[in-house]
C-alpha positions as CSV (number, residue, x, y, z in Angstrom):
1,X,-9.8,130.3,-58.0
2,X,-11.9,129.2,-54.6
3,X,-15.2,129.4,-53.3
4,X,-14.1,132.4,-51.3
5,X,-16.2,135.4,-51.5
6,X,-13.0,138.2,-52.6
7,X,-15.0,141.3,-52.2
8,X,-12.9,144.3,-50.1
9,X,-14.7,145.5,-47.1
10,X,-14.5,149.1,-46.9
11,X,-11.4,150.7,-44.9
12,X,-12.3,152.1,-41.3
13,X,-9.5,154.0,-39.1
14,X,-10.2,155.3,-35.6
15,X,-8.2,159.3,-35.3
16,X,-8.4,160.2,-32.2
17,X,-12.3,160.3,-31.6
18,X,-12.9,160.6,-35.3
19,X,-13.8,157.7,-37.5
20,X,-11.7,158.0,-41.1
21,X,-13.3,156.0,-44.1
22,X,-12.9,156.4,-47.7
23,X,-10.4,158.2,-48.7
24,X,-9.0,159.8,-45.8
25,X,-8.8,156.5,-44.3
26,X,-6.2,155.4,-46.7
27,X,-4.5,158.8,-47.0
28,X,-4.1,158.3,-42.6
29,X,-2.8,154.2,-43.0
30,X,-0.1,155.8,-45.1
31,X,0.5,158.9,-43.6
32,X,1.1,156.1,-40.9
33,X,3.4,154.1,-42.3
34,X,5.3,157.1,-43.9
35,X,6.1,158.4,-40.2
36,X,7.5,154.5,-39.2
37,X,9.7,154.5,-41.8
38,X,11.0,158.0,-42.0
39,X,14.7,157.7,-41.7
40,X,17.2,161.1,-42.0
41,X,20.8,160.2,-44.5
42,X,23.3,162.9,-44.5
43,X,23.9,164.4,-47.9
44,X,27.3,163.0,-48.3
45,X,26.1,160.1,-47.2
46,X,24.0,160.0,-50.0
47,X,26.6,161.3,-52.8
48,X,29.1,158.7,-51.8
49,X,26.8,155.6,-51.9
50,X,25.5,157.5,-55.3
51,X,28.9,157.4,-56.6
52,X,29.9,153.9,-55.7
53,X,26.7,152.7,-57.3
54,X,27.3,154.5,-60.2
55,X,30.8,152.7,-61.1
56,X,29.3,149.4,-60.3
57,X,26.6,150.4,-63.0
58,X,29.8,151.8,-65.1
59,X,31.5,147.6,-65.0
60,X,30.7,145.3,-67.5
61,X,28.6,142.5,-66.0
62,X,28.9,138.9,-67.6
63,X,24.7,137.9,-67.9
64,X,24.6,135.3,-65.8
65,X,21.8,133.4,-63.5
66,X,20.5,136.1,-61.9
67,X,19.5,138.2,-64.9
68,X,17.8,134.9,-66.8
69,X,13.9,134.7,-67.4
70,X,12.3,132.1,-65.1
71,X,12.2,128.7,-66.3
72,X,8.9,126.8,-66.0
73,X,10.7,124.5,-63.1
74,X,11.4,127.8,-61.2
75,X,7.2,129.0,-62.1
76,X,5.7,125.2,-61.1
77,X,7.7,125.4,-57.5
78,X,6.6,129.1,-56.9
79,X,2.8,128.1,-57.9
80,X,3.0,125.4,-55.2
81,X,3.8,127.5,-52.1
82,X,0.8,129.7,-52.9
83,X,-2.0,128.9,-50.1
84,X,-5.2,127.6,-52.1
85,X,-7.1,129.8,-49.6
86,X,-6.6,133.2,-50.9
87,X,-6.9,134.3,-54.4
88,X,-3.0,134.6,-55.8
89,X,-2.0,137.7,-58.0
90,X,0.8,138.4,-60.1
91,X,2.4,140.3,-57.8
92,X,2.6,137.8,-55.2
93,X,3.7,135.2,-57.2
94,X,6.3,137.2,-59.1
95,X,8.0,138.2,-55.2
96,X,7.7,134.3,-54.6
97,X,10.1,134.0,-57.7
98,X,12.4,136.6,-57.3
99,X,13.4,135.5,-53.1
100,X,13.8,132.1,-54.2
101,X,16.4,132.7,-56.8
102,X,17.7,135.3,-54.8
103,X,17.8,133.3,-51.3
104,X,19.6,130.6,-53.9
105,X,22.6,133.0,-54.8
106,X,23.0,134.0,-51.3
107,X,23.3,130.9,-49.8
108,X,25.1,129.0,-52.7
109,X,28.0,131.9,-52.7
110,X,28.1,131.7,-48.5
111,X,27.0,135.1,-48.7
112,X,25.4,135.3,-45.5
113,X,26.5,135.7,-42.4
114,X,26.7,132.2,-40.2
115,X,25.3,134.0,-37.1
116,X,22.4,134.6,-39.1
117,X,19.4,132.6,-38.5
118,X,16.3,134.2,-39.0
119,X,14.3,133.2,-42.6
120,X,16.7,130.7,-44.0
121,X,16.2,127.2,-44.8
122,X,17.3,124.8,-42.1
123,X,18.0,127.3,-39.7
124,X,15.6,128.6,-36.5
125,X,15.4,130.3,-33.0
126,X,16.3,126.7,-31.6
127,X,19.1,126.3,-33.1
128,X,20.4,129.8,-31.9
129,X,19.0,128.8,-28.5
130,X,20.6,125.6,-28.4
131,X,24.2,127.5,-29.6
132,X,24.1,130.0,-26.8
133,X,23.3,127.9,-24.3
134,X,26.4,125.7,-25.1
135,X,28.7,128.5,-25.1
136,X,27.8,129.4,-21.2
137,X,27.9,125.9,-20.6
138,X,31.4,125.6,-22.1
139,X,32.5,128.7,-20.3
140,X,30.7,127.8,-16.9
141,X,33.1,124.4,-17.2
142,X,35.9,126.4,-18.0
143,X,35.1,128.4,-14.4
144,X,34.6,131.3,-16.8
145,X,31.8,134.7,-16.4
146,X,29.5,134.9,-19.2
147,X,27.5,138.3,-19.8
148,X,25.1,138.6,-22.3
149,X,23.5,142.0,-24.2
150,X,19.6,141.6,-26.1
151,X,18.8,143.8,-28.7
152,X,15.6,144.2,-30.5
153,X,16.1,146.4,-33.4
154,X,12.4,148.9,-33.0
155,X,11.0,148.8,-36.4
156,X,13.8,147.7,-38.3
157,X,12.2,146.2,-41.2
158,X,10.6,149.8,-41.9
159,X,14.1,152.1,-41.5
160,X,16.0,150.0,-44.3
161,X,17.5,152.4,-46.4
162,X,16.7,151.4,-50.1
163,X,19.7,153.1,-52.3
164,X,22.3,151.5,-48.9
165,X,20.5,148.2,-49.5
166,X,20.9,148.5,-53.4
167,X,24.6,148.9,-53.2
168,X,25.0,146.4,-50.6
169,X,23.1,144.0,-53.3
170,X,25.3,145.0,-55.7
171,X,28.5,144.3,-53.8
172,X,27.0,140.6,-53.5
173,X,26.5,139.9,-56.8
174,X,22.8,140.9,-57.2
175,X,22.6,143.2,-60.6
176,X,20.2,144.5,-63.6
177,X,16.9,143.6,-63.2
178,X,17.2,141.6,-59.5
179,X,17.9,144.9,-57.9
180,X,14.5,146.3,-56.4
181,X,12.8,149.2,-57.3
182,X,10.8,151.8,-55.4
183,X,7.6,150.3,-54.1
184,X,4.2,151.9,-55.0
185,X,1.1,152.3,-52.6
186,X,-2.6,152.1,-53.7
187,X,-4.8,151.8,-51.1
188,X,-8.5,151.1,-51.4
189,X,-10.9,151.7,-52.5
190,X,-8.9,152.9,-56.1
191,X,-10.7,155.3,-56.6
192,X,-10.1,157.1,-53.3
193,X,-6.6,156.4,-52.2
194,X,-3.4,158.7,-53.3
195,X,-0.6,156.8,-55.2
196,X,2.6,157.6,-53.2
197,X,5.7,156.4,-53.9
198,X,8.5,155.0,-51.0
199,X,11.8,154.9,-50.6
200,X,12.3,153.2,-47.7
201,X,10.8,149.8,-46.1
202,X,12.0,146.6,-47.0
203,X,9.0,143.8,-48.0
204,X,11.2,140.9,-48.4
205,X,12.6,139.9,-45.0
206,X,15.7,138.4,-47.6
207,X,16.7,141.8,-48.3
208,X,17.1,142.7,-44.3
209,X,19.2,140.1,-44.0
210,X,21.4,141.2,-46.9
211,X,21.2,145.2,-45.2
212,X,22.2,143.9,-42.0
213,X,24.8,141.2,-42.7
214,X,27.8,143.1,-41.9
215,X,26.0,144.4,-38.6
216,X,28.0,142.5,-36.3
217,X,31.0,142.1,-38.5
218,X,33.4,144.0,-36.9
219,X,32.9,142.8,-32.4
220,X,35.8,143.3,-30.2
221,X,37.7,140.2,-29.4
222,X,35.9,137.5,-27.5
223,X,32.5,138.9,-28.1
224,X,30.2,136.9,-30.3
225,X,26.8,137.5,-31.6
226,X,23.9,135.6,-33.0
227,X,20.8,137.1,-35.2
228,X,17.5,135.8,-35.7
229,X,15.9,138.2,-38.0
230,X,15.8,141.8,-36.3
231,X,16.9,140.3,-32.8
232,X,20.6,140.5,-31.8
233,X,22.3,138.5,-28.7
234,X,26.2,139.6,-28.1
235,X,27.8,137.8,-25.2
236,X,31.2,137.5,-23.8
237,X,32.8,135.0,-21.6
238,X,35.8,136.1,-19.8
239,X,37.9,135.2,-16.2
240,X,36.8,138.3,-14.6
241,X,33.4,140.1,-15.2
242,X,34.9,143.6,-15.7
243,X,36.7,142.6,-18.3
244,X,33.5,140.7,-20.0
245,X,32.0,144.3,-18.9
246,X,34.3,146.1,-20.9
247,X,34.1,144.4,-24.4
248,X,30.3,144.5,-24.3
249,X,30.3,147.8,-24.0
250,X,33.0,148.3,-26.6
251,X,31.0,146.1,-28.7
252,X,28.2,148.2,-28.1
253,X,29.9,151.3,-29.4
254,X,30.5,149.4,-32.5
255,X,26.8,148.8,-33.1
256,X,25.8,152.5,-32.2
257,X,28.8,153.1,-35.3
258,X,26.9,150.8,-37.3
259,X,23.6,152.6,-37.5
260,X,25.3,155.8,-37.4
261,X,26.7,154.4,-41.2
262,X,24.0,153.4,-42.4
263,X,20.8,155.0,-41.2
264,X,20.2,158.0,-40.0
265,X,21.6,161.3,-40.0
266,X,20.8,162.2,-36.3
267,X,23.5,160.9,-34.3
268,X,22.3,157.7,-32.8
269,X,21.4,158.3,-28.8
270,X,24.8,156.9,-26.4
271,X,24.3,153.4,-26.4
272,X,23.6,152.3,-22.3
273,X,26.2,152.0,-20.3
274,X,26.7,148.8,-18.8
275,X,26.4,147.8,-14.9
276,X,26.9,144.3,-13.6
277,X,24.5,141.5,-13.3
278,X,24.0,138.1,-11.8
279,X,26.2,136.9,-15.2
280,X,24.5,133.7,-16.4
281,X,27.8,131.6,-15.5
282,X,27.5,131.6,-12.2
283,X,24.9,128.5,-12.2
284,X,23.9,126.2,-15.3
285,X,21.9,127.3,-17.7
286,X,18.0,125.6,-17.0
């Protein structure tokens, strides 16, 4: 396909003060990755989502769109996003077809959230930017507080839980073969690495979005939120600070319920208490 010279140079990992090639260095990549992405679901956790799966599976679905083989229009777009630099497989390609039909249904059926801005077309941090910044404008003119809480979600593309993210696909419209399936690592060299199977992870930042849609579905009154991929913003703008105090922190409590639902089985640590800051409507936003 190019002039490029494709050849795989041989893995080399750094444990502690021993140097990993070969085999053990792929076995240690994904012993890695397998510790990242290690999430705990409570058994009837499990059953429940099992079961509602199951009667969606159980439902007569009308073959539409989603279930269709690519056309050759759909093939000739994917081709041209492909970078002429690297040497395309069928893999690659084959993603590049499924996340554009899929973005397609998600966006034609307003699917996603509004708040949500992070890999979607037209959409981008300045535009979240710009949005915030008028909303503790408006509130400064109204002689209003405005408090604001960032969150970056550690590692969140890596704790998606894969049968929660099926469902929650399902419940959008996504069946048959759009759903994904567990993903399969092979490492080289081939002939070295393990083939290990995993549940968990999510490759497609599409999918996230769909996991964490309803993330910030369900704020107290007054507090609103914006997303750009796994960043979250809430702020509130209120008369008096205590009472913008107060909602965060309920609103808070809501997220901690959140990932309670639909991660892990530990109980998520007590989300921070809040203390009062300078709030950023006290002088114009620069």
């Amino acid at each position: 396909m190019n002039d490029e010279d494709t050849r795989s140079a041989p893995i080399v990992i750094q444990q502690a003060q021993d140097m990993l090639t070969g085999r053990k260095a792929a076995n240690a990549f994904i012993d890695s990755y397998e510790e990242v992405s290690n999430i705990t679901v409570p058994e009837e956790k499990k059953q429940q989502v099992h079961e509602e799966r199951r009667e969606f599976n159980q439902r007569k679905h009308q073959e539409d769109y989603m279930n269709k083989p690519f056309n050759m229009k759909e093939f000739e777009e994917a081709v041209k996003t492909l970078s002429q630099k690297k040497s395309p497989g069928p893999d690659k390609l084959m993603e590049r077809l499924i996340n554009t039909r899929l973005s397609w249904h998600l966006e034609k059926n307003n699917i996603l959230t509004p708040e949500q801005a992070g890999f979607r077309q037209h959409r981008s941090t300045e535009d979240q930017v710009a949005y915030i910044a008028q909303k503790i404008e408006d509130g400064y003119q109204d002689k209003k507080h405005t408090l604001t809480v960032w969150i970056d979600m550690e590692k969140a593309f890596d704790k998606v839980w894969k049968d929660g993210l099926r469902l929650k696909l399902q419940k959008c419209g996504v069946t048959g073969c759009m759903l994904p399936s567990p993903r399969w690592w092979n490492i080289q060299p081939k002939e070295d690495a393990e083939r290990r199977s995993s549940s968990r992870g999510v490759l497609s930042p599409t999918l996230f979005l769909v996991f964490i849609n309803d993330i910030i579905k369900d704020l107290p009154r007054n507090v609103q939120g914006a997303i750009y991929a796994d960043d979250l913003v809430l702020w509130c703008t209120e008369e008096h600070l205590t009472t913008a105090n107060y909602r965060l922190q309920e609103a808070l409590n809501v997220l901690q319920d959140w990932t309670k639902r639909c991660l892990s089985k530990s109980t998520p640590k007590r989300p921070p208490t809040l203390s009062l800051v300078c709030p950023l409507g006290n002088r114009r936003p620069l």
